[in-house]
C-alpha positions in Angstrom: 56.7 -44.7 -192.0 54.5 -42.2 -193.8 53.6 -39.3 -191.8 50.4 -36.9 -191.8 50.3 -33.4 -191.2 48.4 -31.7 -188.8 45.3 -30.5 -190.9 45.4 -34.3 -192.1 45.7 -35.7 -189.1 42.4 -33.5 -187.9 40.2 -34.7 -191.1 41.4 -38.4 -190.1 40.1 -37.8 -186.9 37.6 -35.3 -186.8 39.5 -33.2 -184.0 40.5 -30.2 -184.7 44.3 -29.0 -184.6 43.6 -26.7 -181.3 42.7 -30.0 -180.0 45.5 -31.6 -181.3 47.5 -29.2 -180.0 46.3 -29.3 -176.6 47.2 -33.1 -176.3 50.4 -32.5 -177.2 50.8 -30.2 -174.9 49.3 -32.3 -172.3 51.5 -35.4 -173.2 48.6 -37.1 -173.8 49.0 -37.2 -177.6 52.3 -36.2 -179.3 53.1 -36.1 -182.7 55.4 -38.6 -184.1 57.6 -36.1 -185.1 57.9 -32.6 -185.1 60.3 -30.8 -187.9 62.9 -29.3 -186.0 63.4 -25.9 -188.5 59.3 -25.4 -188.9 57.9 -26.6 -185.9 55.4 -28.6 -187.9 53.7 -31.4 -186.5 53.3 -35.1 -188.0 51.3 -38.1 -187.1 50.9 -41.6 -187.8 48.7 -44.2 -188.6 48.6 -46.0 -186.3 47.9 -43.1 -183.9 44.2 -43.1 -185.6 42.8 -45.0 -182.7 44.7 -43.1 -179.5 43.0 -39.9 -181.0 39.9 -41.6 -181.5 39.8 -42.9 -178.1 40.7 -39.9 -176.1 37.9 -38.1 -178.4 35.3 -40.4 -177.2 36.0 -40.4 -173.2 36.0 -36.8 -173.5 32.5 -37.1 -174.4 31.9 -39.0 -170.9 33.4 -35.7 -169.6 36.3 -37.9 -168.3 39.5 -35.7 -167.2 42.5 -35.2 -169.2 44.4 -36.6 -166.6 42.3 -39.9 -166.0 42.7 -40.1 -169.9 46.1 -40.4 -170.1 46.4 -42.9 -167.3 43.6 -45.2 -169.6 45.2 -44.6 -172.7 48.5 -45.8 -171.7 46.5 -48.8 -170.4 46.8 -52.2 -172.2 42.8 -52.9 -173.6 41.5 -55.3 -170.9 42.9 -52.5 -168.3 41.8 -49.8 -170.0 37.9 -51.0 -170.2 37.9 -52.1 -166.9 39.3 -48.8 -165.8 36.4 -47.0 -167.8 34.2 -49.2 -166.8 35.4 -48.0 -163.0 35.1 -44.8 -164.0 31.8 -44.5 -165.6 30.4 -46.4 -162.1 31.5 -43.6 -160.3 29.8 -40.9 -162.7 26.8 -43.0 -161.7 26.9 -43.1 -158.0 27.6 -39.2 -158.5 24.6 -38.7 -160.7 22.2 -40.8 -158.4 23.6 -38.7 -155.3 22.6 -35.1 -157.5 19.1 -36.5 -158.4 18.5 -36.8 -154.5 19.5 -33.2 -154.1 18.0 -31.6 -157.0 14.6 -33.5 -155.6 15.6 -32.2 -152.1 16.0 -28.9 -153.6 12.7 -29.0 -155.3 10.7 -29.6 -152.3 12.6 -27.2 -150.0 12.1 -24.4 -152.4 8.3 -25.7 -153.4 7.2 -26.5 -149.3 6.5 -30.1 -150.8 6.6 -32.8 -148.6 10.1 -34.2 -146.9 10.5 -38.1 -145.3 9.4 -38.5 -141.9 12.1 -39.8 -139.7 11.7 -41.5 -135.7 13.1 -39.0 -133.3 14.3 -39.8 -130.7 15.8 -38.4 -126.8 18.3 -40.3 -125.0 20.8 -39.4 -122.1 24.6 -39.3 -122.6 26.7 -40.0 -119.1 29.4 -37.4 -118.9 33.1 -38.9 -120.1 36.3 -38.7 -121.4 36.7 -37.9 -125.3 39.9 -38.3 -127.3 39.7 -36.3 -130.5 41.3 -35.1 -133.4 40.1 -32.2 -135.5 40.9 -31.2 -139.0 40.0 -28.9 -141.8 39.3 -31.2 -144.9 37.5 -30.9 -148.3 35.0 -34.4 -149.1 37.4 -35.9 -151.2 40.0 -36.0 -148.0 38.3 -37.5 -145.2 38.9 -41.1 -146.8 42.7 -40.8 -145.5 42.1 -38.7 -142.5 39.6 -41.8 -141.0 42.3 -44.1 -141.9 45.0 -42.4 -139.6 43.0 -40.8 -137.2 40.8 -43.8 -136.0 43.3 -45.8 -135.7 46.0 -43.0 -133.6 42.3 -43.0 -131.4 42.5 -46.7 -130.6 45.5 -46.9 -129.3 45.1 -43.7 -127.3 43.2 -45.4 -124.4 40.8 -48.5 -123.5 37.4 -47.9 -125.1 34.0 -47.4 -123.5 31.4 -50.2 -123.8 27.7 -49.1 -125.0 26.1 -46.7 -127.3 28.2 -44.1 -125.1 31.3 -45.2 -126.3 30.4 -45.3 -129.9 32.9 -43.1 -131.8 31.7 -40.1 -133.8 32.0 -37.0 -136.2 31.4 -33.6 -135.2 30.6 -31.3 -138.4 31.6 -27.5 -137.2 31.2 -26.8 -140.6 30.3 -28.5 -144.0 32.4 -31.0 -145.5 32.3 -30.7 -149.5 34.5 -29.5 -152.5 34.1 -26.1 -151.4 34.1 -25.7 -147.5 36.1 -27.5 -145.2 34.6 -27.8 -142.3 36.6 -28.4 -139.9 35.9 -31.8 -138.9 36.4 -33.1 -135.4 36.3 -37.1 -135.1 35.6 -38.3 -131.2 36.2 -41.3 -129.4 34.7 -42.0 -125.8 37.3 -44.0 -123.3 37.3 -45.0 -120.0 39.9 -43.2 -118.4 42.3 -40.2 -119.5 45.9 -41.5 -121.5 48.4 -42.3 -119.5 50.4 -40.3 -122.0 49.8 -37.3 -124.4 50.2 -38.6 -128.1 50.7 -35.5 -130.7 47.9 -33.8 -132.1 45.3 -36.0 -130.4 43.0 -33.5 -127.5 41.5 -34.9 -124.2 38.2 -33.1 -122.6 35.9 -33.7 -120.5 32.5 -33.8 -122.1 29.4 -33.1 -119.6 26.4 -35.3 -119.2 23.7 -34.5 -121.8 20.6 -35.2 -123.5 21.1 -35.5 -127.2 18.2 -36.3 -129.8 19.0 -38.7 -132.6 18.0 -40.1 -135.5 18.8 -43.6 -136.7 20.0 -44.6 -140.2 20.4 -47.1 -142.0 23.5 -47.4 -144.5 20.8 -47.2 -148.0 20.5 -44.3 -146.5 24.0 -42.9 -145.7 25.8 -40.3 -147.6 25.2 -36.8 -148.7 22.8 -35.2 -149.7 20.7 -38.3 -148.4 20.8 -37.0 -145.0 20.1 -33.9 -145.6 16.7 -34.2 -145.1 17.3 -35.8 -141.8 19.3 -33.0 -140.3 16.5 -30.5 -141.2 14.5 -32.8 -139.3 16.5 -33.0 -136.4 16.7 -29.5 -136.1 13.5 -28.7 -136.5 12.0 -31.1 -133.9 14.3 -29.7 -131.1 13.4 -26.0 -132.4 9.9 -27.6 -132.2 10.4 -28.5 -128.8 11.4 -25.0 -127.5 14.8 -25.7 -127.1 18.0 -25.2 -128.9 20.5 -27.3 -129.9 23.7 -27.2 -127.6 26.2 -28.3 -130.3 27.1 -28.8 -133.7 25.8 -31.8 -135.6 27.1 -35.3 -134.6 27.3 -38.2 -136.9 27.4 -41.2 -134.0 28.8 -44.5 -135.9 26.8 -47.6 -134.1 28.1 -50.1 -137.1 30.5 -51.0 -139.8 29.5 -49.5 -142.7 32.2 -51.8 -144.2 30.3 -54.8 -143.6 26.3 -53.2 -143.4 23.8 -54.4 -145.5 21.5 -52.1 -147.0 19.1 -52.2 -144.0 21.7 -52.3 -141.4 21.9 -49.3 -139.0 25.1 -47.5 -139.2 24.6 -44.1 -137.5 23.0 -41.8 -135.4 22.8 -38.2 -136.5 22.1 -36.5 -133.4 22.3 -32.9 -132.2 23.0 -32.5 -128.2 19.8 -30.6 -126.6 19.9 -27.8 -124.1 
């Protein structure tokens, strides 16, 4: 098998040897042989098109580490797996176009959605909780467990009173996390105390709430809608008398785009 040195290697493939380097060290691309006296790298031929490849999903700013999953991918895997990949750049880009224009208009005073505000009454009841300090890209498997060590806690409530919901104490994002505290209403206290789930009483309130649909849902789509909400009870001469609530009235599973899923709502003084 004829070899290629480094610096031939590089012209073959327009990266340069720091680069080379760097997927070697990475185990994402190393040599075919490396002389054991001189420490001098070879490659092959037939490593042309690896090195091309990982050259060109860098330049979808794709992570090492997703590249050397796909590039140990058999073809029809590997361009469904980009293909996954380059969907979820998308969503992510869509999502920063609504902030950047959120942005704009906060710092500009430019106009902001209108949203239908509304007041209803909460009965006072028993809530089963569990609280947590997570970053956005860890709530996925902390719904999973915790909704369903809240179902089996106690029988449910019927109504939008027995709804289950979030309560953000802080914001939930690759930087802060939070904590998060996610509630469920039942009809009676547990007959027995299950680990790391809490029981309280919570009083009878008025809460004011907006409704959302699941086009809609997501951050920083709702952004607009808490500034809303709290600005409409501030309007009122009141202050709010808890943390923001995200109140989850449907399956966001299931919702089509103009389905209502939640209710971001703020209890009122």
């Amino acid at each position: 098998m004829d070899l290629m040195t480094i610096g031939a290697f590089a012209g073959r493939t327009r990266l340069s040897a720091k680069a080379l380097r760097l997927y070697d060290r990475l185990g994402l691309l190393p040599p075919a042989r490396v002389d054991p006296d001189s420490g001098y790298r070879f490659y092959s031929e037939d490593q042309v098109a690896t090195a091309r490849l990982i050259a060109l999903l860098r330049r979808l700013g794709m992570p090492l580490p997703a590249i050397a999953d796909i590039a140990a991918q058999p073809p029809a895997a590997a361009a469904a797996a980009v293909g996954a990949y380059w969907s979820d750049v998308e969503s992510v880009t869509a999502d920063r176009r609504v902030l950047a224009s959120y942005i704009q208009a906060k710092l500009t005073g430019g106009d902001m959605p209108s949203y239908d505000i509304t007041t209803r009454a909460i009965p006072q009841r028993t809530i089963v909780s569990i609280s947590r300090h997570l970053h956005a890209a860890e709530t996925g498997a902390f719904f999973a467990d915790a909704f369903s060590r809240l179902r089996s806690a106690a029988p449910g409530l019927k109504g939008i009173a027995g709804c289950p919901y979030l309560i953000f104490y802080g914001e939930v994002s690759d930087d802060s996390d939070g904590p998060l505290e996610l509630c469920r209403p039942v009809a009676r206290h547990p007959d027995q105390a299950t680990e790391g789930v809490e029981v309280r009483d919570e009083p009878a309130h008025q809460e004011v709430y907006i409704r959302v649909a699941m086009k809609d849902m997501g951050w920083p789509a709702l952004a607009p809608a808490v500034d809303a909400l709290y600005a409409w009870v501030r309007g009122q001469q009141r202050e709010p008398a808890g943390a923001l609530r995200q109140v989850l009235i449907g399956d966001q599973r299931t919702a089509k785009p103009d389905t209502p899923v939640c209710d971001l709502s703020v209890p009122r003084k």
